[in-house]
C-alpha positions in Angstrom: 0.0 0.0 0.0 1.1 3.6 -1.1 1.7 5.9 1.9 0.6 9.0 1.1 4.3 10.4 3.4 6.1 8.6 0.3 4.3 11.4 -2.4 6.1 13.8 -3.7 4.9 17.1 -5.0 5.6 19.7 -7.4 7.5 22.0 -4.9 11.3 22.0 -5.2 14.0 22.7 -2.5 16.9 24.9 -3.0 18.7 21.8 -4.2 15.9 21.1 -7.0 14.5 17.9 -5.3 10.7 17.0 -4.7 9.0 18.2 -1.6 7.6 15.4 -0.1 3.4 15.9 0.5 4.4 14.8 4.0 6.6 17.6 4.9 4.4 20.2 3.0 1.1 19.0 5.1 3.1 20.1 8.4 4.2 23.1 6.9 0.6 23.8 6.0 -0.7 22.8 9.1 1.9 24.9 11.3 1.0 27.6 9.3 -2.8 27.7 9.4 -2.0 27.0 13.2 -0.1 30.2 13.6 -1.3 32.8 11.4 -3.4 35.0 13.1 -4.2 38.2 10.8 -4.4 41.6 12.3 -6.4 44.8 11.0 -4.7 47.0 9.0 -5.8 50.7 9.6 -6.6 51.1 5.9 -8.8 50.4 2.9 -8.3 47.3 1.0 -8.9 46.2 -2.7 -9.7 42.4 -4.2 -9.3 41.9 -7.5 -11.9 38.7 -7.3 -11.3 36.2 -9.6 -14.6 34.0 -11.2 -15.4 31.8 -7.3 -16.1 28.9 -10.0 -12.4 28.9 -11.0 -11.1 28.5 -8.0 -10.5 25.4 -5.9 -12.9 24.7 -2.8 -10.8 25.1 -0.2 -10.2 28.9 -1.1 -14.0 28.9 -1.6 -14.5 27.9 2.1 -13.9 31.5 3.7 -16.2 33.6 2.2 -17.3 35.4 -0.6 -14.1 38.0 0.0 -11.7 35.1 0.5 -11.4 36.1 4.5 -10.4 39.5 3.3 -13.2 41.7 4.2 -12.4 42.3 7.9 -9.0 42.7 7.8 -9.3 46.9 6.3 -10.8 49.4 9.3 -11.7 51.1 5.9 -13.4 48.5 4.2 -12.8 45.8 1.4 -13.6 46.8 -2.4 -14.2 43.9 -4.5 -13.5 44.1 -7.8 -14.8 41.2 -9.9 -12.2 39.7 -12.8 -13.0 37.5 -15.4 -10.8 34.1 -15.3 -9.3 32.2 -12.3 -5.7 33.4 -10.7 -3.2 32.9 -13.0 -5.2 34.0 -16.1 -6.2 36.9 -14.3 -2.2 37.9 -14.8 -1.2 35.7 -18.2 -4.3 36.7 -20.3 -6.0 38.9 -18.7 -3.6 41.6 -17.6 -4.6 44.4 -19.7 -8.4 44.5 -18.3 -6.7 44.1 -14.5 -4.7 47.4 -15.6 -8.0 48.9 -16.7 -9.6 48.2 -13.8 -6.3 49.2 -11.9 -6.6 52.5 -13.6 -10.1 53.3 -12.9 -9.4 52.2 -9.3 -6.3 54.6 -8.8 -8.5 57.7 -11.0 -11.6 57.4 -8.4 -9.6 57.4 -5.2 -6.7 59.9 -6.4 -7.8 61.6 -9.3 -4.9 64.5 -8.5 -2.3 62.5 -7.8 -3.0 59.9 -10.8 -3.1 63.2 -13.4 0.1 64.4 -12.0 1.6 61.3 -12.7 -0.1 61.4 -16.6 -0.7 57.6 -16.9 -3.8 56.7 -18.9 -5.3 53.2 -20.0 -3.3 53.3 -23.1 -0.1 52.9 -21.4 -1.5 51.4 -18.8 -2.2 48.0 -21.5 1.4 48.8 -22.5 3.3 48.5 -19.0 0.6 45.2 -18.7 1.8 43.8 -22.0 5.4 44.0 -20.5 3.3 40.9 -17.5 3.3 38.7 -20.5 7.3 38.5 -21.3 
């Protein structure tokens, strides 16, 4: 019988070997033990990715991912089309759209000053896909 200790995973060490799932499960655990989020005296953004994309057991939080209480100044979410990685591989130039009208709502002066429109915004995305 296969013990599931034995599996290795996709996760490399600084030497280039396997991870065994064994090791990463502790990790995982100790972590999830540990981590105790604090409230950050700000406001916070989600780009959201489509909840159908992702696995389950990011789903299993909430609709904001556990995000939402974390900002004294709220949580935006900001709904993307894709799941995580396509929201950066083939998506990127609506996430820098929808970075751009983000940054000209809550700074308009600033964001003028600096003279960035979506046009070069798609440009710096492009630069993502390289």
């Amino acid at each position: 019988m296969l013990n599931p200790n034995d599996l290795t995973t996709t996760e490399i060490d600084v030497q280039g070997m396997s991870l065994p799932w064994g090791l990463l499960e502790r990790l995982f655990v100790s972590i999830e033990d540990s981590y105790r989020p604090r409230r950050l005296n700000s406001r916070g953004v989600l780009f959201r990715t489509d909840p159908r994309d992702n696995n389950q057991a990011v789903r299993d939080f909430d609709s904001s991912l556990g995000w939402k209480n974390l900002f004294t100044g709220g949580l935006e979410i900001i709904p993307m089309i894709g799941d995580h990685l396509s929201m950066i591989r083939e998506h990127n130039s609506i996430l820098a759209q929808e970075m751009n009208k983000l940054l000209q709502r809550h700074w308009p002066s600033q964001y003028d000053k600096v003279g960035i429109d979506a046009h070069e915004a798609q440009q710096v995305s492009r630069g993502l896909e390289t």
